[in-house]
C-alpha positions in Angstrom: 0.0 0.0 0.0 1.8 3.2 -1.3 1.5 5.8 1.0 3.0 9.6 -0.4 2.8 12.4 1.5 3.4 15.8 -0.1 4.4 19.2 2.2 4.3 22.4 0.2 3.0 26.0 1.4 -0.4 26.8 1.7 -2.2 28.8 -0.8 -2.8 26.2 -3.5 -6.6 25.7 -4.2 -8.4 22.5 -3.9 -8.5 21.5 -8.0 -4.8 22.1 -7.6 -4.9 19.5 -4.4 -7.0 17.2 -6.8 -4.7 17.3 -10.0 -1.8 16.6 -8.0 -3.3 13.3 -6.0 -4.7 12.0 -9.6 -1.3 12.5 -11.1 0.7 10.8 -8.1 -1.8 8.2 -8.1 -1.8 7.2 -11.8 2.3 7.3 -11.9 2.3 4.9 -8.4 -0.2 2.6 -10.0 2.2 2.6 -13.5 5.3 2.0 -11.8 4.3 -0.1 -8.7 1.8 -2.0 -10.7 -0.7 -2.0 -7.2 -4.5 -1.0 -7.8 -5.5 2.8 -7.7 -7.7 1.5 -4.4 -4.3 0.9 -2.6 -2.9 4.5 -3.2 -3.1 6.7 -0.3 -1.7 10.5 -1.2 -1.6 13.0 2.3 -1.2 16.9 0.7 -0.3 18.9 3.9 -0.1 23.1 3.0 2.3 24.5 4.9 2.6 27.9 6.3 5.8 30.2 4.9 6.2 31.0 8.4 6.8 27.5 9.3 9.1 26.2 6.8 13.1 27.1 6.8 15.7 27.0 4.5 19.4 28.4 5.0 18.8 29.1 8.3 16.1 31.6 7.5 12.4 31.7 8.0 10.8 31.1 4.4 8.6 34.5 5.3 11.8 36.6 6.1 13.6 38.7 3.3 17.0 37.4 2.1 18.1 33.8 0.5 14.7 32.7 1.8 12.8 31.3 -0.6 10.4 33.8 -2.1 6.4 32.5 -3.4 7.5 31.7 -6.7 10.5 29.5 -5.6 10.0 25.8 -5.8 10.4 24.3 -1.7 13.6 22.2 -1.4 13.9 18.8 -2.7 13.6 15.9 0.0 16.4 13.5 -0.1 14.4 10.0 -1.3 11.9 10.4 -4.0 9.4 7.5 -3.0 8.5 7.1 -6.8 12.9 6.2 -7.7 12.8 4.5 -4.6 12.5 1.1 -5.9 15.1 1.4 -8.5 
């Protein structure tokens, strides 16, 4: 039973939330070969005040990530996992 959960700030609208889970969901199914009924996808938005990077609040001016900047990459990838 795949489980993938997904942390990324708040502010992204619920077809947004939908489009990602169907996309997650179809590639797990494609890759792992298990049923769409096994797939379980946890989207958790996440406050810019309560993520860091560089030693700096993601809210706070400076090498902080800004809106537009992608959140930093997590060190497995549960879909190359396997491989």
């Amino acid at each position: 039973m795949p489980v993938v959960t997904v942390d990324w700030w708040k502010g992204n609208d619920r077809q947004k939330r939908a489009d990602l889970v169907h996309e997650l969901t179809s590639t797990l199914v494609r890759i792992a070969g298990c049923p769409r009924e096994a797939v379980t996808v946890l989207v958790r938005d996440v406050e810019q005040d309560h993520w860091g990077r560089a030693g700096l609040l993601a809210d706070e001016p400076g090498e902080a990530p800004t809106d537009s900047a992608e959140p930093p990459e997590r060190t497995r990838s549960v879909l190359t996992e396997s491989r």
